[in-house]
N, CA, C and O atoms as a GROMACS GRO file, in nm:
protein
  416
    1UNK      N    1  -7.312  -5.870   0.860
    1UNK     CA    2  -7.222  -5.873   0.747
    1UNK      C    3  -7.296  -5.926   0.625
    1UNK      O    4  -7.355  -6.033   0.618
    2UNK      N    5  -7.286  -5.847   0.543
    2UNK     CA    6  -7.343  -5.891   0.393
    2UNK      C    7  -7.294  -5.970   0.300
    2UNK      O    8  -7.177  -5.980   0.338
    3UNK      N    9  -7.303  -6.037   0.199
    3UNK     CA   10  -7.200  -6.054   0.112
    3UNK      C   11  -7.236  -5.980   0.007
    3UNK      O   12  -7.356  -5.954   0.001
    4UNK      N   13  -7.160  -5.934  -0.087
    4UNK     CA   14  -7.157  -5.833  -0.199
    4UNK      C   15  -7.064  -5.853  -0.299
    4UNK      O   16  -6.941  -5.848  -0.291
    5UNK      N   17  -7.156  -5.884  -0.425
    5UNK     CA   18  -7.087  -5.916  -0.538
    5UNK      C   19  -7.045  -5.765  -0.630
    5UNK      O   20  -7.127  -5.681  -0.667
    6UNK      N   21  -6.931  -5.762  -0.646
    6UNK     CA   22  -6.852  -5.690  -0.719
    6UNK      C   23  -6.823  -5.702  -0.865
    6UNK      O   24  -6.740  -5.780  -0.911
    7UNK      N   25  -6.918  -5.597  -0.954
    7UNK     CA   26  -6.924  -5.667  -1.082
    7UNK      C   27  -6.858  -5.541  -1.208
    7UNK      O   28  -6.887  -5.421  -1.203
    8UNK      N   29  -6.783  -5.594  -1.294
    8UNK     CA   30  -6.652  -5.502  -1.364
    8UNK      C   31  -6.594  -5.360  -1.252
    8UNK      O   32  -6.594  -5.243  -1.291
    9UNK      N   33  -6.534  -5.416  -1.064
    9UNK     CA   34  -6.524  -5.347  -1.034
    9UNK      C   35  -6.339  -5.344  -1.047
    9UNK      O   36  -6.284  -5.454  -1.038
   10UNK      N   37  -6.264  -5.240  -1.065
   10UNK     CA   38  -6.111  -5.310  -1.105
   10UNK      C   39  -6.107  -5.292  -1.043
   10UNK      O   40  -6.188  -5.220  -0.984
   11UNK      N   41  -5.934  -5.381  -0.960
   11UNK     CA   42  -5.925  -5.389  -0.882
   11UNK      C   43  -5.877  -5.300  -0.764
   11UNK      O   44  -5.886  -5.324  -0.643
   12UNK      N   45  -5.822  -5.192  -0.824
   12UNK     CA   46  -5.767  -5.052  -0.706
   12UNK      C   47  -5.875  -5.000  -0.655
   12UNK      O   48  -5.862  -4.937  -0.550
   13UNK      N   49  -5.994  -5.012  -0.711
   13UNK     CA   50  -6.154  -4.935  -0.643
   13UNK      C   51  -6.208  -5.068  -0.545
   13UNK      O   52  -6.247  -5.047  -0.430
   14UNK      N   53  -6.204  -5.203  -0.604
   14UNK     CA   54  -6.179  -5.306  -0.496
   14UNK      C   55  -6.116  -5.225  -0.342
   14UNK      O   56  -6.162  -5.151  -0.255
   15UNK      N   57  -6.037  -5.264  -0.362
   15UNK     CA   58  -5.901  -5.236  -0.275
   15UNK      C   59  -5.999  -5.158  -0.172
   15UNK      O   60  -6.043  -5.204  -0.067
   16UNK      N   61  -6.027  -5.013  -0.233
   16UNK     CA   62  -6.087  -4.880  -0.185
   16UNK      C   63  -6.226  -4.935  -0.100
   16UNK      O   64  -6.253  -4.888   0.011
   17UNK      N   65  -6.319  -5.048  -0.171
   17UNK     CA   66  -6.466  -5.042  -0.133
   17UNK      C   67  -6.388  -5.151  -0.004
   17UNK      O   68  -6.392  -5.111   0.112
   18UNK      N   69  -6.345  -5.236  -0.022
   18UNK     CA   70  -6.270  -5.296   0.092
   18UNK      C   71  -6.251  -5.236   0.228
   18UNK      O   72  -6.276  -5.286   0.337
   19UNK      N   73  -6.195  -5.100   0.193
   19UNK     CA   74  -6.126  -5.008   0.331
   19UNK      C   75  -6.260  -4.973   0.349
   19UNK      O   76  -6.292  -4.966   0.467
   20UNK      N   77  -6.371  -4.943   0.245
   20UNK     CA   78  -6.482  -4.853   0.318
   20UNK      C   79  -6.553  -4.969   0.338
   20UNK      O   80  -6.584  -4.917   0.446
   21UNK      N   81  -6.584  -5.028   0.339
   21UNK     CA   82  -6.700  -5.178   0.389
   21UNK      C   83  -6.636  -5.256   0.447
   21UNK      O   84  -6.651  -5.365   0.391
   22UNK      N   85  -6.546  -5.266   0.561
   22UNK     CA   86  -6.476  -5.347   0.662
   22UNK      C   87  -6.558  -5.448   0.686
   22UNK      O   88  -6.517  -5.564   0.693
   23UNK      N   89  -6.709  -5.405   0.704
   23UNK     CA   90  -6.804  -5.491   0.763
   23UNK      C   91  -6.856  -5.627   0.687
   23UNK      O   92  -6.901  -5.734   0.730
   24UNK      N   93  -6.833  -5.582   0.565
   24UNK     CA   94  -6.849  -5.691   0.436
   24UNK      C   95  -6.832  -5.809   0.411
   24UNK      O   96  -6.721  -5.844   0.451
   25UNK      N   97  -6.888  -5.890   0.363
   25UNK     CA   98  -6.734  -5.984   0.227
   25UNK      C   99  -6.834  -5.964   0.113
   25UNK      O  100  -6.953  -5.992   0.092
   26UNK      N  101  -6.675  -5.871   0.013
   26UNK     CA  102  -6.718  -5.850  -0.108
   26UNK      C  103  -6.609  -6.004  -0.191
   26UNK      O  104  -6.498  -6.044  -0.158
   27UNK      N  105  -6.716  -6.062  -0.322
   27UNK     CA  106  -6.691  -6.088  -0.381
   27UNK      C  107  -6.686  -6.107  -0.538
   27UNK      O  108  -6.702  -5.996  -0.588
   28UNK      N  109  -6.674  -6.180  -0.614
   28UNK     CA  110  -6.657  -6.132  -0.757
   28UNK      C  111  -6.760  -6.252  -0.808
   28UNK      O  112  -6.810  -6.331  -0.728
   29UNK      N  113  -6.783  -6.257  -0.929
   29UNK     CA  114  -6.849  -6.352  -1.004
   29UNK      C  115  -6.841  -6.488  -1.055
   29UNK      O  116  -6.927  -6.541  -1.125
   30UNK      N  117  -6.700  -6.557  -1.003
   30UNK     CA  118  -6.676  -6.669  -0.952
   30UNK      C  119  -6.677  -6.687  -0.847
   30UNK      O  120  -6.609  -6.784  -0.817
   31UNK      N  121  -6.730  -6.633  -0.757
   31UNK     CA  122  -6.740  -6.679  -0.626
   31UNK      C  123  -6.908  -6.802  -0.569
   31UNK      O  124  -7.012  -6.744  -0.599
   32UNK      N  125  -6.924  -6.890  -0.527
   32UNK     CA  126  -7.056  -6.934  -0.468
   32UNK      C  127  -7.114  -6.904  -0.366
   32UNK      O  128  -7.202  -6.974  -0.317
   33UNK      N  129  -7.073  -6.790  -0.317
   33UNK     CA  130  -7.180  -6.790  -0.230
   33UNK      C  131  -7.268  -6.650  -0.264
   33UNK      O  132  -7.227  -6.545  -0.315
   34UNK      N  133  -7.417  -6.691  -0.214
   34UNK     CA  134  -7.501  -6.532  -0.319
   34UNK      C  135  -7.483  -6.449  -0.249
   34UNK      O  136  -7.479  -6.444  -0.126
   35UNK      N  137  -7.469  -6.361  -0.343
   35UNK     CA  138  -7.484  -6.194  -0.305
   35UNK      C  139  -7.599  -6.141  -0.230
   35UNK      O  140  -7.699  -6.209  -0.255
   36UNK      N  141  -7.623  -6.042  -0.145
   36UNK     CA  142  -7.710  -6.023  -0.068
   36UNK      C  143  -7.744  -5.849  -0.156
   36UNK      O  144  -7.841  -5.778  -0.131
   37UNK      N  145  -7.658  -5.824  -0.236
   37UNK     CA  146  -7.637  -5.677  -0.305
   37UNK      C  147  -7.517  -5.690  -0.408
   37UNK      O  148  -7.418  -5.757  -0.378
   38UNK      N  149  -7.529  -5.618  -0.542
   38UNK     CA  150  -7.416  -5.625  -0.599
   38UNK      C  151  -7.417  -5.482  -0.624
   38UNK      O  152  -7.526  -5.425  -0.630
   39UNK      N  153  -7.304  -5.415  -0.642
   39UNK     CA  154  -7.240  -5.304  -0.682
   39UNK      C  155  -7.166  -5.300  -0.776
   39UNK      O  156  -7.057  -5.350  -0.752
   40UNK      N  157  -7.184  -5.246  -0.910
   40UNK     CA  158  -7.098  -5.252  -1.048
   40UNK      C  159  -7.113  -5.122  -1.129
   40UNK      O  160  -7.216  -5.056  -1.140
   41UNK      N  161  -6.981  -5.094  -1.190
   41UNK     CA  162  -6.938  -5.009  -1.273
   41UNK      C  163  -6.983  -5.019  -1.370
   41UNK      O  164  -6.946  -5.103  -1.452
   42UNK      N  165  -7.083  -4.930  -1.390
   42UNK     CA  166  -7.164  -4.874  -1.493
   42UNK      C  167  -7.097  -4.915  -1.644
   42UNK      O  168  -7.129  -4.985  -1.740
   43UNK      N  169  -6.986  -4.828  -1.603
   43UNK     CA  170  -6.910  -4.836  -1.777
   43UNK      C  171  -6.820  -4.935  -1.787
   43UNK      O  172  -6.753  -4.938  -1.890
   44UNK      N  173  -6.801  -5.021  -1.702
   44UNK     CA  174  -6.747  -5.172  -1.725
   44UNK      C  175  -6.786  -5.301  -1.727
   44UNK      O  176  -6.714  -5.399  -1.717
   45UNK      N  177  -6.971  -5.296  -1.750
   45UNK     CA  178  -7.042  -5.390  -1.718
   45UNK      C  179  -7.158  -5.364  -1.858
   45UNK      O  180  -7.124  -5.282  -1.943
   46UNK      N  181  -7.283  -5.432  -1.872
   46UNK     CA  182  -7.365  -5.449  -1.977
   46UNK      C  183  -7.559  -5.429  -1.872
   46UNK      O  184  -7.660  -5.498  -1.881
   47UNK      N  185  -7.527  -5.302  -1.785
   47UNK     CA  186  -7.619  -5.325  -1.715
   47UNK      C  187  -7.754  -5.411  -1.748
   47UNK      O  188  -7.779  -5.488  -1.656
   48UNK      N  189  -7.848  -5.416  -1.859
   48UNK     CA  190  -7.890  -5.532  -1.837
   48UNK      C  191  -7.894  -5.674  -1.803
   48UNK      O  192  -7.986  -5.747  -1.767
   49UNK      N  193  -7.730  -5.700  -1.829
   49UNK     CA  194  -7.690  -5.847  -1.799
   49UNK      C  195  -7.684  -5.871  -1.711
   49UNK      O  196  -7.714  -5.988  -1.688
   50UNK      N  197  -7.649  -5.797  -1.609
   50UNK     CA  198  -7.629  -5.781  -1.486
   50UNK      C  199  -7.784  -5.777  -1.391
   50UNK      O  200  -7.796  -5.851  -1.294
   51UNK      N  201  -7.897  -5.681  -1.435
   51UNK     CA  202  -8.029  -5.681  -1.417
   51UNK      C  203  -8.080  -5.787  -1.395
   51UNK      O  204  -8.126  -5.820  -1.286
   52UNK      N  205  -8.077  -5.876  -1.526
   52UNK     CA  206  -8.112  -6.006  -1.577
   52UNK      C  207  -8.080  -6.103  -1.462
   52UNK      O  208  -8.164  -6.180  -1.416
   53UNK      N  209  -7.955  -6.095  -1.419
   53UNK     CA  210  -7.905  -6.204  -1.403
   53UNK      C  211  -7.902  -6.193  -1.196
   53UNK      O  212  -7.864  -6.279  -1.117
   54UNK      N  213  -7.949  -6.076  -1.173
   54UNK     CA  214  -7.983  -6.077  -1.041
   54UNK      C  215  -8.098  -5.968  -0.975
   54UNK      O  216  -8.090  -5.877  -0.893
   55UNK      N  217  -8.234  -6.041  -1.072
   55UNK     CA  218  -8.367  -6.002  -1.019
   55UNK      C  219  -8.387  -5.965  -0.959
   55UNK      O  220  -8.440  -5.855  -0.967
   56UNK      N  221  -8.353  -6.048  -0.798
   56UNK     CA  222  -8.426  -6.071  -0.681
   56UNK      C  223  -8.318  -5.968  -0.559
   56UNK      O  224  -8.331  -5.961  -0.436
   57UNK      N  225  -8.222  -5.902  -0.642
   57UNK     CA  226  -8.108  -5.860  -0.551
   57UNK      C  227  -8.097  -5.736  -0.591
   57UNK      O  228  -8.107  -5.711  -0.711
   58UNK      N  229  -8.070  -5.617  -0.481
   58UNK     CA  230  -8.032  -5.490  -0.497
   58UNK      C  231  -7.943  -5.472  -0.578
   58UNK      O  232  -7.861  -5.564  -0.576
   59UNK      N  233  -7.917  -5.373  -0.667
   59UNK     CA  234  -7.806  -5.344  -0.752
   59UNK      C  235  -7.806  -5.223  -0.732
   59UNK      O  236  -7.902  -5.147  -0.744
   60UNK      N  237  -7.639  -5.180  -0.683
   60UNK     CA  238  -7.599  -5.032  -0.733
   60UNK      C  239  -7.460  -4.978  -0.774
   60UNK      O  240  -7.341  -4.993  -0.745
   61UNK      N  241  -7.529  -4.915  -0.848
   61UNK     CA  242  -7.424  -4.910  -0.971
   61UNK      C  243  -7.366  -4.774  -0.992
   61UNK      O  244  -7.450  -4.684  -0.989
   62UNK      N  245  -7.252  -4.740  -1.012
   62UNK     CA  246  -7.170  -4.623  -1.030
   62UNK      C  247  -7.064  -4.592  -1.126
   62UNK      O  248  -6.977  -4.675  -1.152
   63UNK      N  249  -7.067  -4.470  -1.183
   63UNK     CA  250  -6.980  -4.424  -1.307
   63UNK      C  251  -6.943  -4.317  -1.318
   63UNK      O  252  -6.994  -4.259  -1.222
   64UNK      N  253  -6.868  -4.226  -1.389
   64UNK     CA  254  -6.812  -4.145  -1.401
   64UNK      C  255  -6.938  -4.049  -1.409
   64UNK      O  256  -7.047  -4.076  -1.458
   65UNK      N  257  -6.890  -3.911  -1.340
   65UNK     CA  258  -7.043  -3.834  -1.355
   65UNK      C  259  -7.050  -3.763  -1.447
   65UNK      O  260  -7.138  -3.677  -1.448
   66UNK      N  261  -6.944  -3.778  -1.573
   66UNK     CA  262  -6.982  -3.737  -1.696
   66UNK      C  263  -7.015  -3.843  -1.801
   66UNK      O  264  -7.018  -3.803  -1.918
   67UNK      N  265  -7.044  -3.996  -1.772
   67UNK     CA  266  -7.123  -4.086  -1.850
   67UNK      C  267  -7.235  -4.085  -1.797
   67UNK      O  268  -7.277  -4.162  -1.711
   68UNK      N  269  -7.314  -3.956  -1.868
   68UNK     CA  270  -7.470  -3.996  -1.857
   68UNK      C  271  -7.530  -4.079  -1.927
   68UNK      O  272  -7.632  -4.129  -1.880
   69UNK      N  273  -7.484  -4.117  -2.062
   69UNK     CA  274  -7.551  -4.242  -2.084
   69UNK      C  275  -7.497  -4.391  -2.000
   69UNK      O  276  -7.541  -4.499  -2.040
   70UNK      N  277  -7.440  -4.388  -1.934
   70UNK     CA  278  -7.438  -4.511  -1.831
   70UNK      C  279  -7.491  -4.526  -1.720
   70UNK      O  280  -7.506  -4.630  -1.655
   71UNK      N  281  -7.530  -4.389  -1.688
   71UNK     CA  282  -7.623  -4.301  -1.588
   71UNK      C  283  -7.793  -4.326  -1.622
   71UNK      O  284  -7.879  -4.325  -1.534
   72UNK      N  285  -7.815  -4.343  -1.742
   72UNK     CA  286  -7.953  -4.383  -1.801
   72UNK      C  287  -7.961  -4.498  -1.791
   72UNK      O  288  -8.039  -4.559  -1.718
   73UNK      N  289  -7.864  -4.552  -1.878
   73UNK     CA  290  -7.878  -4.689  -1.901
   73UNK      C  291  -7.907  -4.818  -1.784
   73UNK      O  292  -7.976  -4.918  -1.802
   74UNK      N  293  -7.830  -4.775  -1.661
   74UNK     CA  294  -7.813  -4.816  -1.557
   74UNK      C  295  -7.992  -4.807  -1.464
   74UNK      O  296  -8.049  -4.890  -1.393
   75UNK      N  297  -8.039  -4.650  -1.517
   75UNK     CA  298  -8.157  -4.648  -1.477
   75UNK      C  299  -8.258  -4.753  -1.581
   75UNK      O  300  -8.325  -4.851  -1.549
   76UNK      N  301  -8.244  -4.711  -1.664
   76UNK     CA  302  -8.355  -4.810  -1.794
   76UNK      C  303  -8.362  -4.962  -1.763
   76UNK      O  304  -8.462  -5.030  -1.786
   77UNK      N  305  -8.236  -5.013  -1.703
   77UNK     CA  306  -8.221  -5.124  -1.659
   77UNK      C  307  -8.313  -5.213  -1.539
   77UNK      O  308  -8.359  -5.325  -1.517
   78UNK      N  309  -8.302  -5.076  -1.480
   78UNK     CA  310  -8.396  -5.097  -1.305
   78UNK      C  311  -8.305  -5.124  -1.210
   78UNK      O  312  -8.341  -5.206  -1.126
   79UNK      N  313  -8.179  -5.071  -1.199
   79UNK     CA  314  -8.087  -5.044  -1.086
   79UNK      C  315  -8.136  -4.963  -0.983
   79UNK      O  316  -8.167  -4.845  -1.002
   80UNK      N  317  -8.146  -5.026  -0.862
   80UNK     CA  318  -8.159  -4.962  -0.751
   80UNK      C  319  -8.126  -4.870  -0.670
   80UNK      O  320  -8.172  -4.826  -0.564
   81UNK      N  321  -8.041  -4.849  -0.735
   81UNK     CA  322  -7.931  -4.694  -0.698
   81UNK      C  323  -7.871  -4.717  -0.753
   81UNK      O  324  -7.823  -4.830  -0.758
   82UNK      N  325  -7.818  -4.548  -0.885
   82UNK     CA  326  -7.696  -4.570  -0.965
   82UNK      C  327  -7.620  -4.413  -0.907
   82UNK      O  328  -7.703  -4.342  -0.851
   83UNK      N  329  -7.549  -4.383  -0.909
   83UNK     CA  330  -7.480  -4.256  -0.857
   83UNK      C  331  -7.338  -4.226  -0.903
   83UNK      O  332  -7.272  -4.327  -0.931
   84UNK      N  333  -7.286  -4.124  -0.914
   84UNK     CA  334  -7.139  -4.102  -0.961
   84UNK      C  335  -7.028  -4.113  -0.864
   84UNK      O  336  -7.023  -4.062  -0.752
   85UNK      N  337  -6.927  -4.198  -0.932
   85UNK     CA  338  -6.812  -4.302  -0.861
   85UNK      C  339  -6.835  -4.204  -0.729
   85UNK      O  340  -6.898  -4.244  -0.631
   86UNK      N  341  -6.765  -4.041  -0.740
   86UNK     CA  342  -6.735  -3.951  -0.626
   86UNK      C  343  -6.834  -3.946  -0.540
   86UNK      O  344  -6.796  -3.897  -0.434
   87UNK      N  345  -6.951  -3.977  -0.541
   87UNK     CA  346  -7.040  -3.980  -0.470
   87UNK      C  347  -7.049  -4.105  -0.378
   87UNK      O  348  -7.088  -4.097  -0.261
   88UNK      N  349  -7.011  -4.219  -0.435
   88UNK     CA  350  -6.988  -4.391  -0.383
   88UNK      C  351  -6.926  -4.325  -0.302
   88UNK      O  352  -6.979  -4.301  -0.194
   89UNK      N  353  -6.787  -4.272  -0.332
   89UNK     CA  354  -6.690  -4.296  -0.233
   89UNK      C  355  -6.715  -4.210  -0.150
   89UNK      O  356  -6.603  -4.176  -0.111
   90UNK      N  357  -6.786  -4.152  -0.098
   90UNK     CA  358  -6.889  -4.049   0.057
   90UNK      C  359  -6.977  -4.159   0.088
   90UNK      O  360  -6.977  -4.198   0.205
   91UNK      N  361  -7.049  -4.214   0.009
   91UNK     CA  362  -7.182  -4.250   0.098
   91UNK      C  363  -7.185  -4.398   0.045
   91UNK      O  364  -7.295  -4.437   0.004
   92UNK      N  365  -7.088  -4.479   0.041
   92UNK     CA  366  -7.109  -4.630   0.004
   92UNK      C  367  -7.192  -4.700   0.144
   92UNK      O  368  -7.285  -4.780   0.150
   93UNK      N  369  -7.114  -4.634   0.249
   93UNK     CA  370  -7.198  -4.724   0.382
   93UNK      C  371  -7.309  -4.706   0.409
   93UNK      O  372  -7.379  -4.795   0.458
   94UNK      N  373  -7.350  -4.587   0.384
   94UNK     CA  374  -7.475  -4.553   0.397
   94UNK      C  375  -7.576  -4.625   0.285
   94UNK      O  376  -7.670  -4.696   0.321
   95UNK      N  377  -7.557  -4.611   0.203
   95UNK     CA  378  -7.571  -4.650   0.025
   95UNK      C  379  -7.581  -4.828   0.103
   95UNK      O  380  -7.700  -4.857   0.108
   96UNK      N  381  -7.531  -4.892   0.136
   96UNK     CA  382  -7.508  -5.046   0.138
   96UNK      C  383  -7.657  -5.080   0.250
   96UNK      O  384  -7.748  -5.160   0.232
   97UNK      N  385  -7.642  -5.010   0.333
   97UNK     CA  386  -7.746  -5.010   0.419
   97UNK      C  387  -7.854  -5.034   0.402
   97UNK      O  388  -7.924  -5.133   0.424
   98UNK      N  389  -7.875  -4.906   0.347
   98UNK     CA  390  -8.044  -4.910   0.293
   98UNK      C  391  -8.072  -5.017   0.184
   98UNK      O  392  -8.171  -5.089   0.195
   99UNK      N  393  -8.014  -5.026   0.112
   99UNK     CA  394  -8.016  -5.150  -0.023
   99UNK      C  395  -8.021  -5.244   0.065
   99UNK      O  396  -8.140  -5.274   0.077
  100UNK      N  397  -7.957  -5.308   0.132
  100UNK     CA  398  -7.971  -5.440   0.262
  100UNK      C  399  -8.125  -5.465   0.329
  100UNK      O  400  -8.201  -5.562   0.338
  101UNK      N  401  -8.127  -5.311   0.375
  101UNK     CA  402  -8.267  -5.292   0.457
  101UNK      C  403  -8.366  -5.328   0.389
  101UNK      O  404  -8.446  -5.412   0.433
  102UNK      N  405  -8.378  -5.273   0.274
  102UNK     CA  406  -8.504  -5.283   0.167
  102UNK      C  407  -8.536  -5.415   0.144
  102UNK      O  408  -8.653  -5.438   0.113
  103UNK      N  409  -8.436  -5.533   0.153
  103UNK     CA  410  -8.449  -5.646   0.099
  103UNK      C  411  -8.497  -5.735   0.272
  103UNK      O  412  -8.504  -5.858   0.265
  104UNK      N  413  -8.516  -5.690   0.367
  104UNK     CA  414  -8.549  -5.706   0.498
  104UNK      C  415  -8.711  -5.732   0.521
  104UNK      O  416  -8.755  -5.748   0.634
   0.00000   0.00000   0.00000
């Protein structure tokens, strides 16, 4: 089980990454205990700040697959996987995995 910080994710896609990551504990940015991976919404977040502020930790990040500039930006940043929301929601487990593994 990982823990996974959830960053500008609202909360009905919460809800959703919840049902698909049973295996988890996702949490938010008041939470203390570290993230092992964070996952954040492209277009509800400042992807560098987010970059910045967790170096040492996988980030992947997802947005609408018609914001390609959040799609760049997310890359310019050095996100570890960025992909479109519809795509998360097929392959988040798979997607969580390998980001976990890599840091192994």
């Amino acid at each position: 089980m990982a823990t996974i910080l959830l960053a500008g994710v609202d909360v009905f896609f919460r809800g959703k990454l919840e049902g698909l990551l049973p295996d988890h504990h996702l949490t938010t940015t008041d939470s203390v205990d570290p993230p092992e991976l964070v996952i954040c919404d492209v277009a509800r977040i400042d992807p560098e700040e987010v970059a910045d502020a967790y170096p040492d930790i996988p980030i992947l990040g997802f947005t609408n697959h018609t914001d390609t500039a959040g799609l760049r930006s997310a890359h310019a940043a050095g996100f570890d996987q960025v992909v479109a929301k519809s795509a998360l929601n097929d392959r988040v487990a798979e997607l969580v995995r390998e980001l976990i593994a890599s840091v192994d």
